[in-house]
VEXDO-980536 format. One line per field, with one value per residue (C-alpha): residue number from 1; residue in three letters; chain; x negated, y, z negated. Coordinates in Angstrom, 3 decimals, padded with zeros to 6 digits, always signed. Layout:
N
resi: c(NUM; ...)
resn: c(ALA; ...)
chain: c(A; ...)
c1: c(X; ...)
c2: c(Y; ...)
c3: c(Z; ...)
***
This chain:
155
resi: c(1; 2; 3; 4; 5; 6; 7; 8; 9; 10; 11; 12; 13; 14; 15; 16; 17; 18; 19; 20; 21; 22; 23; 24; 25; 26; 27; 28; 29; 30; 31; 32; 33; 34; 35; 36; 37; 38; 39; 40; 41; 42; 43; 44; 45; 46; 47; 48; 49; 50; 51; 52; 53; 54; 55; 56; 57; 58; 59; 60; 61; 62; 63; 64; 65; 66; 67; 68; 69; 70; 71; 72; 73; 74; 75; 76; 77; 78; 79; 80; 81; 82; 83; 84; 85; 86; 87; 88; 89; 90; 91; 92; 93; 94; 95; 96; 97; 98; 99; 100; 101; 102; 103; 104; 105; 106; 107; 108; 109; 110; 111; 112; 113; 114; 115; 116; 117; 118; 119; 120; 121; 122; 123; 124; 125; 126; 127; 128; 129; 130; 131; 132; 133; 134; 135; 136; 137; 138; 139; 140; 141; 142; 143; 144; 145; 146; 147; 148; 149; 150; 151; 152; 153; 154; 155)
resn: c(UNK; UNK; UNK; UNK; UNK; UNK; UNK; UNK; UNK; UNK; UNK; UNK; UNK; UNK; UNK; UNK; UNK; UNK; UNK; UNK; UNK; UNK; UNK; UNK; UNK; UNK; UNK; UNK; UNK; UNK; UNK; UNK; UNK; UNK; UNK; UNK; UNK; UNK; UNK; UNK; UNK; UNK; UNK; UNK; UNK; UNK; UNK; UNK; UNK; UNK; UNK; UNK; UNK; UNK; UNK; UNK; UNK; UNK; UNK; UNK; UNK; UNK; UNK; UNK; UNK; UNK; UNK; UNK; UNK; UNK; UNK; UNK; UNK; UNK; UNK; UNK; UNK; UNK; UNK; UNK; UNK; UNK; UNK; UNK; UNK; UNK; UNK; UNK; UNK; UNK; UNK; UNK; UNK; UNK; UNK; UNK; UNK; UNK; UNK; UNK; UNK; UNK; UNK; UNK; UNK; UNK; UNK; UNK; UNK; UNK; UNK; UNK; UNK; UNK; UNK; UNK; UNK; UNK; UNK; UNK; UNK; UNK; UNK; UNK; UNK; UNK; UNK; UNK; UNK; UNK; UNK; UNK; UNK; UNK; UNK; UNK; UNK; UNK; UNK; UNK; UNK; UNK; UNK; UNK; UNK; UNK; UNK; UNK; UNK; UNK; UNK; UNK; UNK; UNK; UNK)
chain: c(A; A; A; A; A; A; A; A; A; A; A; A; A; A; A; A; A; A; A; A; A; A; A; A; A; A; A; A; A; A; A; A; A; A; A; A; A; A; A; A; A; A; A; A; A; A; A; A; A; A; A; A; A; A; A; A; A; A; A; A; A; A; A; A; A; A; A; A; A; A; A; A; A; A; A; A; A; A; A; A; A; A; A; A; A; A; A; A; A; A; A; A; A; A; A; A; A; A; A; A; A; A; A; A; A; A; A; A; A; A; A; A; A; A; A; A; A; A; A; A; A; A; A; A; A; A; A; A; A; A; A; A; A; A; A; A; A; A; A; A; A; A; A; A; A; A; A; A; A; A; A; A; A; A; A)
c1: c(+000.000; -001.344; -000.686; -001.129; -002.392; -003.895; -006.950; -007.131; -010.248; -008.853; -011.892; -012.187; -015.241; -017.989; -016.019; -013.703; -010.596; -011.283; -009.200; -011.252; -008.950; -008.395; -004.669; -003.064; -003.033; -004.692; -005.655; -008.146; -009.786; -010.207; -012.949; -013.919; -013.498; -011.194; -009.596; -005.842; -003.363; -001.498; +000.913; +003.215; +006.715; +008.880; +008.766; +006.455; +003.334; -000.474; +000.515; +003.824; +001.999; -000.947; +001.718; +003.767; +001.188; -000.751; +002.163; +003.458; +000.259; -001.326; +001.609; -000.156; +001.404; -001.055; -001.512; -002.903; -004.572; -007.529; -008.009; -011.991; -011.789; -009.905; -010.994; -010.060; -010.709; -009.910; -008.287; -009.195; -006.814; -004.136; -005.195; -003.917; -005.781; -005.550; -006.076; -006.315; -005.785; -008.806; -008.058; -009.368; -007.664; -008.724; -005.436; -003.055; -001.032; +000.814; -000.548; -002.030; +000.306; -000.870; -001.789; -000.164; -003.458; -005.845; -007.817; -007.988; -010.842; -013.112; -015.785; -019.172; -019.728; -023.351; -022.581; -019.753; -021.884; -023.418; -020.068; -018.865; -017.402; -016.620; -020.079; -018.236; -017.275; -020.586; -021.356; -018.196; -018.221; -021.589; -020.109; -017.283; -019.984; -021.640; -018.295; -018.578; -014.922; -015.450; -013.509; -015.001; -014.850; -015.595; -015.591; -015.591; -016.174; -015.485; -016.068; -018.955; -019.481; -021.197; -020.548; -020.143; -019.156; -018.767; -017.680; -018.402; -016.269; -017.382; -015.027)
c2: c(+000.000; +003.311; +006.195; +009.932; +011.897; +015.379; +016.493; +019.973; +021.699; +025.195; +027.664; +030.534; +033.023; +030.449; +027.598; +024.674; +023.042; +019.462; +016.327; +014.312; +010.806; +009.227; +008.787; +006.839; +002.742; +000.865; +003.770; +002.975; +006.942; +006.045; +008.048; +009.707; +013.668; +014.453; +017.497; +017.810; +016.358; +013.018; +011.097; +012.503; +012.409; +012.002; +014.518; +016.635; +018.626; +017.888; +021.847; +021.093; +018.047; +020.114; +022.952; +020.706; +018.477; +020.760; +022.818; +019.195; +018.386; +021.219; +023.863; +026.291; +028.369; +028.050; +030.297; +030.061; +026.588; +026.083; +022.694; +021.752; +017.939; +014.935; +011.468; +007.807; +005.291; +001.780; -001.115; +001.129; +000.153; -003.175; -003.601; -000.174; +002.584; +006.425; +009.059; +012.284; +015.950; +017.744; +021.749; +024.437; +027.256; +030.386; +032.239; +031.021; +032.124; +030.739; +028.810; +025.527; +023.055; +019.461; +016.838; +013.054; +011.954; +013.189; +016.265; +019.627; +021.557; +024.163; +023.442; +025.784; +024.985; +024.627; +021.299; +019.763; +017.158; +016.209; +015.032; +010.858; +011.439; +008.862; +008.656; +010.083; +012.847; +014.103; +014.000; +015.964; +018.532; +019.684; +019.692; +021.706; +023.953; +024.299; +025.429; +022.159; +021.030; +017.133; +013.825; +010.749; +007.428; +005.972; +001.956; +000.948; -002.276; -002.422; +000.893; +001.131; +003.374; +000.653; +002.592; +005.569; +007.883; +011.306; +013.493; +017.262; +019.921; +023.548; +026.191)
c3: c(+000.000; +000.493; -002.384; -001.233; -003.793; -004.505; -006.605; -007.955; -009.764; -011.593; -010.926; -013.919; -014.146; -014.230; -015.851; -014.461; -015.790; -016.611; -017.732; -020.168; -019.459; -022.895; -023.539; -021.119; -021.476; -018.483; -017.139; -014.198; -015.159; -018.546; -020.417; -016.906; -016.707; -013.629; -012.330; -012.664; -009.684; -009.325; -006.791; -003.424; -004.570; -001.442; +001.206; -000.404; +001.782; -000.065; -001.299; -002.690; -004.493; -006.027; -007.563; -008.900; -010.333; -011.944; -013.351; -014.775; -015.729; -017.584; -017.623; -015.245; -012.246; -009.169; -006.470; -003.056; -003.626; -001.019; +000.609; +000.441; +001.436; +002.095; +000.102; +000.997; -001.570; +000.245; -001.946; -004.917; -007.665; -008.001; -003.851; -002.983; -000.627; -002.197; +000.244; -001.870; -000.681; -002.676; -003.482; -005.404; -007.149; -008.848; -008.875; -011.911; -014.515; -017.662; -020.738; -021.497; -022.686; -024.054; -021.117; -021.821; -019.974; -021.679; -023.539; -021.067; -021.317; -019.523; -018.746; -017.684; -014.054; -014.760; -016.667; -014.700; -013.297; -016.330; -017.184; -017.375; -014.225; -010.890; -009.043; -006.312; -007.564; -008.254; -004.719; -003.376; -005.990; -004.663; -001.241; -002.955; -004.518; -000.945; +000.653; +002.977; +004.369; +004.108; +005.259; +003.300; +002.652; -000.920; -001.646; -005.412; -006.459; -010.352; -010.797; -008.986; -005.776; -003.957; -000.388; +001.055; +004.197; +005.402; +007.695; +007.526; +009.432; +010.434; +008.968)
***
């Protein structure tokens, strides 16, 4: 089955918002830092998907989200492929609430990759950082990024 899914890192001064993942059961992110987003709901546009999400998921209004990338993770969890919609936002407004996934915090910028986060990750947030539009492929194999491929796009 494939699951469509967005990805959204909340941009303030020098500091991101972050989603340390350590409240849901079986969750696949557990104890990983993530960005904020989640699951398509029918008929719903990548854009409609990030607003929602992250006003669901962290009680913030966002504003002109900016797509940087586009992610496939084949046969990543229970047999399904993800593709995820990855944005960026630096225009919000409204006030934390508590996340049911996990702790939100933000973090300096400077030590976002020192975080536990997804191997893959690591790489596309420096693409993010380097204002590279990217298409790529990443293979897990229990939980480890054993392959991966890109494609970047002039802007």
């Amino acid at each position: 089955m494939l699951i469509n899914a967005t990805l959204c890192y909340i941009k303030k001064n020098t500091q991101t918002l972050m989603l340390h993942r350590v409240k849901k059961k079986n969750d696949v992110h557990e104890g990983k830092w993530n960005g904020l987003g989640g699951k398509f709901e029918p008929g719903e546009t990548p854009d409609e998907c990030v607003i929602r999400e992250i006003k669901e998921e962290c009680g913030l209004d966002i504003k002109n989200p900016g797509l940087k990338g586009i992610l496939t993770f084949p046969d990543f969890e229970n047999g399904n492929d993800w593709t995820v919609f990855v944005y960026t936002v630096n225009e919000f407004s409204g006030e934390l609430i508590k996340s049911n996934e996990g702790d939100l915090k933000w973090i300096d910028n400077s030590r976002l990759l020192s975080l536990n986060l997804w191997a893959g990750d690591k790489l596309f947030l420096k693409w993010i950082q380097e204002n590279r539009f990217f298409s790529a492929k990443f293979i897990y194999k229990n939980g480890e990024l054993t392959d991966h491929s890109t494609v970047f796009y002039k802007i």
